[in-house]
TIMI-2910 file (N, C-alpha, C, CB; in pm, 1 decimal, decimal comma, always signed):
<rs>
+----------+----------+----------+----------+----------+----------+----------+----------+----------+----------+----------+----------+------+
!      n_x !      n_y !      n_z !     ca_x !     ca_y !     ca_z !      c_x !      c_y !      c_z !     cb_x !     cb_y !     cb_z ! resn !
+----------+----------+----------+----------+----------+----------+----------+----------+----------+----------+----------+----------+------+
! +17346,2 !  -9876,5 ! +12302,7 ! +17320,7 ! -10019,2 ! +12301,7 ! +17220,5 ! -10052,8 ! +12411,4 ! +17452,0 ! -10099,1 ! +12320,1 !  Unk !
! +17086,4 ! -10124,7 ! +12388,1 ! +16958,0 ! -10156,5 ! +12455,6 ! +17014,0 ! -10270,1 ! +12485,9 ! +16815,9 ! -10157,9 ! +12382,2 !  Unk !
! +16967,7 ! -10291,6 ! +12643,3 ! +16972,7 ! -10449,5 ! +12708,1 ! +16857,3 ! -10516,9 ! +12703,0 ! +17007,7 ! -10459,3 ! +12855,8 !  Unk !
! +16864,9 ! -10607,9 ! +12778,7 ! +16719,4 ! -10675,1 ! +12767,6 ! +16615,4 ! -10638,6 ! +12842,6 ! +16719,9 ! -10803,2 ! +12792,4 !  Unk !
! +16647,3 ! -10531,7 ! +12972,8 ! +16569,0 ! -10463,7 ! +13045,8 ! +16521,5 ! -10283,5 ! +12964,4 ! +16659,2 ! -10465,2 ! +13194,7 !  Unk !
! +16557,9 ! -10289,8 ! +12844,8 ! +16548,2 ! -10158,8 ! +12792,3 ! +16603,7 ! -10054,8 ! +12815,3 ! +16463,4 ! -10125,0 ! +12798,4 !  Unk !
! +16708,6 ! -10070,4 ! +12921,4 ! +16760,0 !  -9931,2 ! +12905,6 ! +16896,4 !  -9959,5 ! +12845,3 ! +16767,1 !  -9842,3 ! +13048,5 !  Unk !
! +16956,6 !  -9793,6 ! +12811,1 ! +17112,9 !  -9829,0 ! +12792,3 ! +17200,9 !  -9838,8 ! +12885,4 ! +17174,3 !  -9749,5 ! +12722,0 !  Unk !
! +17276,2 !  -9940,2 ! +12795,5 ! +17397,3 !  -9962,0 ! +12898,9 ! +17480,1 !  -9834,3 ! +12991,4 ! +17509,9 ! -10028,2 ! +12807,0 !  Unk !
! +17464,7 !  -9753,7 ! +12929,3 ! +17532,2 !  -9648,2 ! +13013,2 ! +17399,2 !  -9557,3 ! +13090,9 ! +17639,2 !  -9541,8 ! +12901,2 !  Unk !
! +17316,5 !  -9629,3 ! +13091,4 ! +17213,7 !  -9523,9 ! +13170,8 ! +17230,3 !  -9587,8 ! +13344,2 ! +17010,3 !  -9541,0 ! +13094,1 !  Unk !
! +17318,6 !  -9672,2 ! +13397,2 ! +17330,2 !  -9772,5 ! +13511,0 ! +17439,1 !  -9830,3 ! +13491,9 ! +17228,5 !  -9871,7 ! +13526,3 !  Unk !
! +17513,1 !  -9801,7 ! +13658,2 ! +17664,6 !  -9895,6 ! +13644,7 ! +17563,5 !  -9961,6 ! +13790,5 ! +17890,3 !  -9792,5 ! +13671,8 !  Unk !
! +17660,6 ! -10101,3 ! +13828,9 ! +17596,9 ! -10211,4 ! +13920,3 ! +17790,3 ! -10158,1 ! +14037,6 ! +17559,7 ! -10449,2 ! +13804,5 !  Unk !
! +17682,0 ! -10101,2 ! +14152,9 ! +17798,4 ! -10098,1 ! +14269,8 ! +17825,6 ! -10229,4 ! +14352,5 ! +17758,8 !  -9987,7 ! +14381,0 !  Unk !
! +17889,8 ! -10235,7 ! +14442,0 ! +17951,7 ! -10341,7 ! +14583,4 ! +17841,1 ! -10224,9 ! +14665,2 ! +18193,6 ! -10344,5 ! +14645,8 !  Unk !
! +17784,2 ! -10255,9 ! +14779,5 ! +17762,2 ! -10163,7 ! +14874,1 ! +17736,0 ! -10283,3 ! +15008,2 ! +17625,9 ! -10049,4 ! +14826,0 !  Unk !
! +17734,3 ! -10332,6 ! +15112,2 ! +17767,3 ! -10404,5 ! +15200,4 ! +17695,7 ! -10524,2 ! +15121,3 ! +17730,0 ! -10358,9 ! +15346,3 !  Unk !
! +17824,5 ! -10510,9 ! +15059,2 ! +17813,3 ! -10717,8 ! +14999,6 ! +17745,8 ! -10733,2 ! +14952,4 ! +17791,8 ! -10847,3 ! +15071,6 !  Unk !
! +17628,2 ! -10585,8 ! +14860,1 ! +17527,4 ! -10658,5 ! +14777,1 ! +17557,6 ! -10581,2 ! +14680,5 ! +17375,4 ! -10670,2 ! +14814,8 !  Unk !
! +17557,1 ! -10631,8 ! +14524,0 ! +17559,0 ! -10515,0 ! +14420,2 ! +17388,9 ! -10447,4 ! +14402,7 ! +17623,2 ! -10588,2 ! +14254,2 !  Unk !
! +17421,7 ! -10306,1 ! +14383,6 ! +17324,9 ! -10217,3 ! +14385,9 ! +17307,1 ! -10148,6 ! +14233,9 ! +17359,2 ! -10118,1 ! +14498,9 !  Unk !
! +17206,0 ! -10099,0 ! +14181,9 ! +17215,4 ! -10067,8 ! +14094,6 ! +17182,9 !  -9951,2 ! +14118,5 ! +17174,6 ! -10128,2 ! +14019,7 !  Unk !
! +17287,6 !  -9796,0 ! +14030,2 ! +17297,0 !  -9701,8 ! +14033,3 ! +17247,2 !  -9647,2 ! +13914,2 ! +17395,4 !  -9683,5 ! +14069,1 !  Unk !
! +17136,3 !  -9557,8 ! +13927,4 ! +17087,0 !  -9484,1 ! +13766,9 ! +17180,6 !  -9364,9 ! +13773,6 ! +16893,9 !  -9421,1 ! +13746,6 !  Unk !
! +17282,6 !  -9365,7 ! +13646,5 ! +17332,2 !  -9260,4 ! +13637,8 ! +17263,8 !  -9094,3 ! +13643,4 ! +17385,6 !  -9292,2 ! +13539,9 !  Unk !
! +17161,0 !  -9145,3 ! +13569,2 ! +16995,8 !  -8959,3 ! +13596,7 ! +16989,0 !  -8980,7 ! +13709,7 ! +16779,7 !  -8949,9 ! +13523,3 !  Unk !
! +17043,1 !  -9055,9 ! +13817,5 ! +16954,3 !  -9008,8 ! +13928,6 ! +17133,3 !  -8974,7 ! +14043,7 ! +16797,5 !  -9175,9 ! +13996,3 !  Unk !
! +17229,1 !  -9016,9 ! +13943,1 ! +17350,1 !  -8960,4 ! +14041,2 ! +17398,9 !  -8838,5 ! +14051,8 ! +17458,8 !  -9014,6 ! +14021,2 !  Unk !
! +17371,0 !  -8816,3 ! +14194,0 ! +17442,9 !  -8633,6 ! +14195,7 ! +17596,3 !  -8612,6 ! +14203,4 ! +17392,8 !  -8539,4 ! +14347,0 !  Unk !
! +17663,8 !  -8657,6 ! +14277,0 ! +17749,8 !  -8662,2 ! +14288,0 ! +17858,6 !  -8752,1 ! +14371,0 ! +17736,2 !  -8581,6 ! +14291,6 !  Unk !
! +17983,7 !  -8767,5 ! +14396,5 ! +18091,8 !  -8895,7 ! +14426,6 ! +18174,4 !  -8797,9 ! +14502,4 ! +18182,4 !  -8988,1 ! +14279,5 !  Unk !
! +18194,2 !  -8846,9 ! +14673,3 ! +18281,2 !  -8779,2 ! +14711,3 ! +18370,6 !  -8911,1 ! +14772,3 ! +18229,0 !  -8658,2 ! +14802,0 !  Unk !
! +18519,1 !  -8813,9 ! +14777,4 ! +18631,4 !  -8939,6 ! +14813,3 ! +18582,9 !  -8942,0 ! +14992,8 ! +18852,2 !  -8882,2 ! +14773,8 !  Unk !
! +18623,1 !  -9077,9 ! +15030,0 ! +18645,5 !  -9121,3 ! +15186,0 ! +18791,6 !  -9175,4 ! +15240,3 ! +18543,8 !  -9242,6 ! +15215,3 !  Unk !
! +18869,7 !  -9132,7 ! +15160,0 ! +18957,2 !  -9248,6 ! +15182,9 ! +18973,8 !  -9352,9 ! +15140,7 ! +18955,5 !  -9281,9 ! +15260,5 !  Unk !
! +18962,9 !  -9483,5 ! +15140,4 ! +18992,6 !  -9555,8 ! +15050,5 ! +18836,1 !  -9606,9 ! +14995,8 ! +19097,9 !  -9660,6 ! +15103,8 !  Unk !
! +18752,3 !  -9538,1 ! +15019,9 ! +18602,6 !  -9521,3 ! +14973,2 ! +18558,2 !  -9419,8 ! +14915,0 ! +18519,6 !  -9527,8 ! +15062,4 !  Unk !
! +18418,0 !  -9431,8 ! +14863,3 ! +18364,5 !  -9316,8 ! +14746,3 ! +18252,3 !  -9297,2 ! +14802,9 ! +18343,6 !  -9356,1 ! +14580,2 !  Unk !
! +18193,1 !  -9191,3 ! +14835,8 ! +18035,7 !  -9186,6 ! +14852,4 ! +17935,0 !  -9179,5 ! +14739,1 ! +18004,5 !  -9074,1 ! +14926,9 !  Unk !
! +17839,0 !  -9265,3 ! +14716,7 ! +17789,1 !  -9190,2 ! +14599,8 ! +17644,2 !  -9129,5 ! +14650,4 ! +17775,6 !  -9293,8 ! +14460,3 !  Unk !
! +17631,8 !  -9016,5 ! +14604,0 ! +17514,9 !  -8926,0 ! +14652,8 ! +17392,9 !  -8950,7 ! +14533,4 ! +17570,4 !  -8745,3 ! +14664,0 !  Unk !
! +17290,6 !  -9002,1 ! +14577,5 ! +17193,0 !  -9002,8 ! +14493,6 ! +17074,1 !  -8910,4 ! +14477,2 ! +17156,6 !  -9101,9 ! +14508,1 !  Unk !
! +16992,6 !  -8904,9 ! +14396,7 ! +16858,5 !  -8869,0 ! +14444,0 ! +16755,4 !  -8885,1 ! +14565,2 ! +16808,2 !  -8906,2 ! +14371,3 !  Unk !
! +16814,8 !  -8996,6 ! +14604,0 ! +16715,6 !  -9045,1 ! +14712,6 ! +16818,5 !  -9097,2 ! +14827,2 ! +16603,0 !  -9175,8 ! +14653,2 !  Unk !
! +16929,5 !  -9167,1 ! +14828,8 ! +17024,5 !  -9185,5 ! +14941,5 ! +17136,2 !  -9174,1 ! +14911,0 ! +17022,2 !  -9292,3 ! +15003,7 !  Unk !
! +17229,9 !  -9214,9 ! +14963,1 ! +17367,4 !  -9198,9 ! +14938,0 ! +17429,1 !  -9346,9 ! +15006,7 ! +17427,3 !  -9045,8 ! +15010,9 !  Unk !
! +17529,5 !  -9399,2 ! +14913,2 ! +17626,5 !  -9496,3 ! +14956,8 ! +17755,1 !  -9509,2 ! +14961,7 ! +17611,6 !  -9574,4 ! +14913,4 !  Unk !
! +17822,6 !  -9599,2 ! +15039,0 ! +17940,7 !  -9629,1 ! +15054,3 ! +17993,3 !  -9699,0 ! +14948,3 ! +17954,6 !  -9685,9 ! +15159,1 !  Unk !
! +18133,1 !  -9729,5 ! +14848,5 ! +18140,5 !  -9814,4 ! +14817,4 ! +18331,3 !  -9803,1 ! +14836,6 ! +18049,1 !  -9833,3 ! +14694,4 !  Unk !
! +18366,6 !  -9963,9 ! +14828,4 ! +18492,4 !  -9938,7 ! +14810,6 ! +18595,8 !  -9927,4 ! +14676,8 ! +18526,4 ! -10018,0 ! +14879,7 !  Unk !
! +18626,7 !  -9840,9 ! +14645,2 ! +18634,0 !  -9759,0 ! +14563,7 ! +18740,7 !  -9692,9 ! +14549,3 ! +18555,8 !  -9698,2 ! +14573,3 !  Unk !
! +18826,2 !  -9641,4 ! +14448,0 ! +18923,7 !  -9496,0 ! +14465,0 ! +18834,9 !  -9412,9 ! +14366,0 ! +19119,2 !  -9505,7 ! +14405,6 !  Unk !
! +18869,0 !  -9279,9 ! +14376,0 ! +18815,1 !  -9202,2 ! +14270,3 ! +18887,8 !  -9232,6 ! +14133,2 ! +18825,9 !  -9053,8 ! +14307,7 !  Unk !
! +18958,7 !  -9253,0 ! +14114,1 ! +19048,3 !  -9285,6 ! +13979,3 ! +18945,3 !  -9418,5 ! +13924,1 ! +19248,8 !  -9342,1 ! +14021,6 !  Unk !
! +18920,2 !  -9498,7 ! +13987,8 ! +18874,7 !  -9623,9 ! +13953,3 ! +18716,6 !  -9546,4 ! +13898,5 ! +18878,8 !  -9754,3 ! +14099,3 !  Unk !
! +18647,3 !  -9514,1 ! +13947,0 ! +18527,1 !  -9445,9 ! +13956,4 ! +18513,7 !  -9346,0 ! +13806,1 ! +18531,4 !  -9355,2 ! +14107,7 !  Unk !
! +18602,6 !  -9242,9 ! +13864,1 ! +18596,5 !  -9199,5 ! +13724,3 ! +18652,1 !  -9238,8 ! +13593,8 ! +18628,0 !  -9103,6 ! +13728,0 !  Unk !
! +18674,0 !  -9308,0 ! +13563,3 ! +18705,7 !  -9408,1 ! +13447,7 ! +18578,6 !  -9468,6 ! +13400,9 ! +18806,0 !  -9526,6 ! +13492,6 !  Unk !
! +18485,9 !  -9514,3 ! +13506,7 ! +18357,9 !  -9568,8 ! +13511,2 ! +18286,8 !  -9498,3 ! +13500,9 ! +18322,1 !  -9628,4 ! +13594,4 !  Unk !
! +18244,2 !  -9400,5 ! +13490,6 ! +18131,3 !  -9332,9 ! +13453,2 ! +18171,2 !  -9236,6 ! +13277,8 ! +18093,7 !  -9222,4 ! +13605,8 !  Unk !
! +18074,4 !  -9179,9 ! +13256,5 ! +18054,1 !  -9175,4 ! +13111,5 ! +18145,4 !  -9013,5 ! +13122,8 ! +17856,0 !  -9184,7 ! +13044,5 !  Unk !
! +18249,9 !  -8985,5 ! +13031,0 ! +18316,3 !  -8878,8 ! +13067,5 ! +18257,0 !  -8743,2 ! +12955,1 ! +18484,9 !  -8922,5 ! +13059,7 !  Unk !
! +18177,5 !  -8741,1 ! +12907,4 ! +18056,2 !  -8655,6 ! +12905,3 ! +17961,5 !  -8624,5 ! +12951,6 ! +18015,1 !  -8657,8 ! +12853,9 !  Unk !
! +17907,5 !  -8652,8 ! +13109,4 ! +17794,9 !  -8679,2 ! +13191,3 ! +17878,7 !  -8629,3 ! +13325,1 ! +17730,0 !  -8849,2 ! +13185,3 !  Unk !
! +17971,8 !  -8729,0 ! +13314,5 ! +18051,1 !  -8651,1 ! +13468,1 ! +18202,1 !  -8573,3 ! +13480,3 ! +18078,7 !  -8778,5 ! +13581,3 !  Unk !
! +18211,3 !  -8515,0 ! +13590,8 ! +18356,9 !  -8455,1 ! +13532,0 ! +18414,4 !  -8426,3 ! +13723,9 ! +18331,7 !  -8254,2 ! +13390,4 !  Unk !
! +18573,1 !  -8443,2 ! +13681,6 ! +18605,0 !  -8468,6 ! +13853,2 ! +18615,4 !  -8289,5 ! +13871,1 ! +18799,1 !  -8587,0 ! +13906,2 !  Unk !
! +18573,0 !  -8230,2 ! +13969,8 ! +18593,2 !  -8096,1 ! +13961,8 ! +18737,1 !  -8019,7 ! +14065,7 ! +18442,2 !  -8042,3 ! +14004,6 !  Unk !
! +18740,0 !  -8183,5 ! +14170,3 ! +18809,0 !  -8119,7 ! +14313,3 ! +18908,5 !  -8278,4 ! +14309,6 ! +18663,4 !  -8082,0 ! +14497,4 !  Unk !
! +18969,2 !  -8282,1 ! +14333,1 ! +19050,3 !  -8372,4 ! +14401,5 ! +18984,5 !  -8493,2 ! +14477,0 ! +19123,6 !  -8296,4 ! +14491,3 !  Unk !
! +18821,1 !  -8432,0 ! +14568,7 ! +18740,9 !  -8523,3 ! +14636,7 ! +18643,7 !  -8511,1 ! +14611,8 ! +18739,4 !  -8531,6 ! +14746,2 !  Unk !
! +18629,1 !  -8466,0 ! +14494,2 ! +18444,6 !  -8455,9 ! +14433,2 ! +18457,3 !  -8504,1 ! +14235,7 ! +18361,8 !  -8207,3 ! +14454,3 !  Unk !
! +18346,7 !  -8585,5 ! +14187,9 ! +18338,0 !  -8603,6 ! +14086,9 ! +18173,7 !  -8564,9 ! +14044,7 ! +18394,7 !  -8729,5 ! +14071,7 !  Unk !
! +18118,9 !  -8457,0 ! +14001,9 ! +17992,1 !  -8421,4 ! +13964,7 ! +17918,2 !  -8447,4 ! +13854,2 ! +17988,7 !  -8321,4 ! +13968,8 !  Unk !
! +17800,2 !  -8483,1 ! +13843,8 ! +17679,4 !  -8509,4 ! +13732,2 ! +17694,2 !  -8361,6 ! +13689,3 ! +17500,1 !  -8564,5 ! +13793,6 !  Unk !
! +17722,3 !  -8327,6 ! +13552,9 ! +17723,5 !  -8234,1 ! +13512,9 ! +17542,6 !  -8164,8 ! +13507,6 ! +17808,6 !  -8260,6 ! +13394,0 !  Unk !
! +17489,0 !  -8226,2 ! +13405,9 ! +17338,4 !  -8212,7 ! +13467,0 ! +17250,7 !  -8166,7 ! +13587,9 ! +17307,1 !  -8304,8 ! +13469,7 !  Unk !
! +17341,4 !  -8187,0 ! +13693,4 ! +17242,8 !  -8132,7 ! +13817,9 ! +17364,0 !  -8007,2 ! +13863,2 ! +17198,0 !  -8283,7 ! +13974,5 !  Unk !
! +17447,1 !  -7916,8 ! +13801,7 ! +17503,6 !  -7840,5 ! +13790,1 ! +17431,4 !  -7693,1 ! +13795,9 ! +17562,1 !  -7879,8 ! +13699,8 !  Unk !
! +17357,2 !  -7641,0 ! +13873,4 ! +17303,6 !  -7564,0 ! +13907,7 ! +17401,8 !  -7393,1 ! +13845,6 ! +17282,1 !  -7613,1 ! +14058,1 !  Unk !
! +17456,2 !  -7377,8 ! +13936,5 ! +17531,1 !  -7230,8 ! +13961,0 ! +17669,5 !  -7297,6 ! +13981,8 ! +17471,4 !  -7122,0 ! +14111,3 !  Unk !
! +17741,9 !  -7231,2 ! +13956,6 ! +17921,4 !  -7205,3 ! +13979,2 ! +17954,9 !  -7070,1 ! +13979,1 ! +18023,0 !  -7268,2 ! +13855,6 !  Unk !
! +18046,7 !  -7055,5 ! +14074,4 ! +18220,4 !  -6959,0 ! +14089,9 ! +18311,9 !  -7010,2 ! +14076,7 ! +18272,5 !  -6898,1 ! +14209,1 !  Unk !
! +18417,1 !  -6927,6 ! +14073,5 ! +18552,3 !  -6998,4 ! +14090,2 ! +18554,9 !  -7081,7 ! +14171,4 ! +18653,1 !  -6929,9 ! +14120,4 !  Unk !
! +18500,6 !  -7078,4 ! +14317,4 ! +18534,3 !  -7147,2 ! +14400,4 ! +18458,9 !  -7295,0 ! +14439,8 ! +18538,4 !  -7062,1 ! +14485,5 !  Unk !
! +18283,5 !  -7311,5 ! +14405,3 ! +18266,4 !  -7376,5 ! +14381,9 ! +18153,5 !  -7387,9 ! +14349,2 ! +18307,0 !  -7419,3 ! +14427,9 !  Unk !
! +18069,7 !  -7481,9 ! +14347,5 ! +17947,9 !  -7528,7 ! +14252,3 ! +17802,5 !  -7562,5 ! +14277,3 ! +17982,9 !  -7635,4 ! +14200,4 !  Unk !
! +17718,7 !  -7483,3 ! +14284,9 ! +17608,1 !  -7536,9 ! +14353,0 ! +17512,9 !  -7652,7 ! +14237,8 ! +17514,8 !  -7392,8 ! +14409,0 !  Unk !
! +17480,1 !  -7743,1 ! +14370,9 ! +17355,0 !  -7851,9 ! +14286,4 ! +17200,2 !  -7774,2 ! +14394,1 ! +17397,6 !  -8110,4 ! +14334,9 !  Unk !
! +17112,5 !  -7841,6 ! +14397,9 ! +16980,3 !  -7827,4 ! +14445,2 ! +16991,5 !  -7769,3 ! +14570,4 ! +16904,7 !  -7950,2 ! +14450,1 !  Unk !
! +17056,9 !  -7857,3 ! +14660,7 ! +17083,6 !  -7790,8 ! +14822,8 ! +17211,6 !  -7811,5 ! +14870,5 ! +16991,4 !  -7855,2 ! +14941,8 !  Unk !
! +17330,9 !  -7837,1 ! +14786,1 ! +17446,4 !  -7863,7 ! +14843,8 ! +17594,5 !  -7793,9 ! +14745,7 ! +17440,2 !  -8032,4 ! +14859,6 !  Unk !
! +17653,6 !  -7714,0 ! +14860,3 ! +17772,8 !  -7661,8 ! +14747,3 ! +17895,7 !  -7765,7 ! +14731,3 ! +17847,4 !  -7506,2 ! +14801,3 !  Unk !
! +17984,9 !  -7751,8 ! +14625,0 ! +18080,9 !  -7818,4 ! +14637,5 ! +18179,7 !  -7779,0 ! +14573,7 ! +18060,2 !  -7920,4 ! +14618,6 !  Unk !
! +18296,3 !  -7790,4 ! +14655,6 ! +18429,2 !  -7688,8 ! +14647,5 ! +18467,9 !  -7725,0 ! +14442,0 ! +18607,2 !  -7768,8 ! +14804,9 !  Unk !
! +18536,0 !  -7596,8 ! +14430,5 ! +18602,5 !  -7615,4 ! +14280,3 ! +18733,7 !  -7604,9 ! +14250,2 ! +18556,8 !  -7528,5 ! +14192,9 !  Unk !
! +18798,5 !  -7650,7 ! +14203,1 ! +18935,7 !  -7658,1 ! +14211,7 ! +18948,5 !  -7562,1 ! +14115,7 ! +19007,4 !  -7791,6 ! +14191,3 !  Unk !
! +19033,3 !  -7471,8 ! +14162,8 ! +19080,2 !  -7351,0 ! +14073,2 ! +19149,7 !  -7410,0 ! +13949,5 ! +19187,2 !  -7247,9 ! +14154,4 !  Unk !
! +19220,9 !  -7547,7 ! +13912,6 ! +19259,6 !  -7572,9 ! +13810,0 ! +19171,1 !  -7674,5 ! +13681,2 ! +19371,3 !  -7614,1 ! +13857,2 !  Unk !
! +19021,4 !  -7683,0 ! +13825,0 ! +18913,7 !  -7733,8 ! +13735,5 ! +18842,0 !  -7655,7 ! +13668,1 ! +18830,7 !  -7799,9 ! +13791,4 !  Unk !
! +18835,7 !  -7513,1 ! +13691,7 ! +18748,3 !  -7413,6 ! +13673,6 ! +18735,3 !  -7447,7 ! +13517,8 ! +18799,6 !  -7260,6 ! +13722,8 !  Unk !
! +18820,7 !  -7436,3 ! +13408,9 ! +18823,0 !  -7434,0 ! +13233,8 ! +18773,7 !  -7550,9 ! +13264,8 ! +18969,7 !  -7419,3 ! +13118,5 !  Unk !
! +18765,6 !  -7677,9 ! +13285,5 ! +18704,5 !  -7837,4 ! +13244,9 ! +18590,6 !  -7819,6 ! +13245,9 ! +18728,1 !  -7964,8 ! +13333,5 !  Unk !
! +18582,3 !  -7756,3 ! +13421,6 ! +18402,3 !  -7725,0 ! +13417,6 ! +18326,9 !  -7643,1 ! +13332,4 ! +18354,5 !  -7664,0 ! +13533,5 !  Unk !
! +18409,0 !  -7566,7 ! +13258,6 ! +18328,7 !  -7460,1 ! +13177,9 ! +18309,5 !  -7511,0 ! +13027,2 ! +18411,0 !  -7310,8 ! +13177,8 !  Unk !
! +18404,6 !  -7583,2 ! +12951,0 ! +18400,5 !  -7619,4 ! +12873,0 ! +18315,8 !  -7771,7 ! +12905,3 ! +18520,0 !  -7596,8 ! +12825,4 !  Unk !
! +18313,2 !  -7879,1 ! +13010,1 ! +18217,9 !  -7964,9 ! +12974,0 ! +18057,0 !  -7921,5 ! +12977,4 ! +18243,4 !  -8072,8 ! +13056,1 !  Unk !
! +18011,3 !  -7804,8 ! +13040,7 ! +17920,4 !  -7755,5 ! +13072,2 ! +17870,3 !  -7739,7 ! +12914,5 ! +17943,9 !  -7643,3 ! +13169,4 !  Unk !
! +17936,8 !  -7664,6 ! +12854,9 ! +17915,8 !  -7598,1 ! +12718,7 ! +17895,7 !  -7723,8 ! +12597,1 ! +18061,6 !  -7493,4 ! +12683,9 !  Unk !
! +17950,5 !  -7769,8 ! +12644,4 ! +17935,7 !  -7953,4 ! +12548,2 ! +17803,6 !  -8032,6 ! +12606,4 ! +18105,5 !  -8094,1 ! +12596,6 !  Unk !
! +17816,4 !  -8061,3 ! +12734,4 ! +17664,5 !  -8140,1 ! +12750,1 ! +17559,7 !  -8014,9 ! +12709,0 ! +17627,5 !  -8206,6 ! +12940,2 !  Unk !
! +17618,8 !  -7926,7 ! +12708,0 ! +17462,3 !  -7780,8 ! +12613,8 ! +17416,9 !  -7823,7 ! +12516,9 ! +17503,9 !  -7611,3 ! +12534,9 !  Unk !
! +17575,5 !  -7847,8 ! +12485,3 ! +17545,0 !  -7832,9 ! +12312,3 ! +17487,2 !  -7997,9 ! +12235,2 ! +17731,9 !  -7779,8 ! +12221,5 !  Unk !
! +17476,8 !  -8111,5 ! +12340,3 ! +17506,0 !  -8222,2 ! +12308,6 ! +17324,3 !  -8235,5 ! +12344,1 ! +17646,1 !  -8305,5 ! +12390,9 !  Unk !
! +17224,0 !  -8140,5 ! +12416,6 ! +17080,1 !  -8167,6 ! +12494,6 ! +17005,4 !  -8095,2 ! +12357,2 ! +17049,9 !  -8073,0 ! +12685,6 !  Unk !
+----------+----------+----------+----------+----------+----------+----------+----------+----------+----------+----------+----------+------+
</rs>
């Protein structure tokens, strides 16, 4: 579904980040780590605070695009570089894998394949 700015609705969710909503391009999100009762979101170009739980978060994003891998990490499957059991490399940053995420990650991997 096209908005009136042309993109799709699911190509951008609108964050809180100090009292201003921000707009987040999902292509350009790497990844969501927990803070406590905050989320970081790591972008292409910066990273923000928002207040947030991960439960809330991942509900919000598109659950073919992202997938929670750790307890305190939720990853853009897309910028999914390399994996082990243990955890997951993107461009320049590893991130732990939950040994009971290992099958999610392998099977959503194999679906956004099969879905490009």
């Amino acid at each position: 579904m096209r908005n009136e700015e042309g993109f799709d609705d699911e190509d951008f969710i609108f964050v809180k980040s100090n009292l201003k909503k921000r707009k987040v391009f999902l292509s350009e999100l790497k990844y969501i780590e927990a803070l406590g009762d905050y989320v970081k979101l790591v972008t292409e170009h910066d990273s923000l605070v928002v207040l947030s739980t991960m439960k809330a978060f991942e509900q919000l994003l598109p659950e073919d695009r992202f997938l929670r891998i750790h307890k305190s990490y939720i990853v853009n499957l897309d910028k999914v570089q390399r994996y082990n059991s243990k955890q997951i490399e993107l461009e320049n940053q590893s991130l732990p894998l939950s040994r009971n995420r290992k099958t999610d990650l392998v099977e959503a991997l194999a679906a956004a394949a099969g879905n490009n």
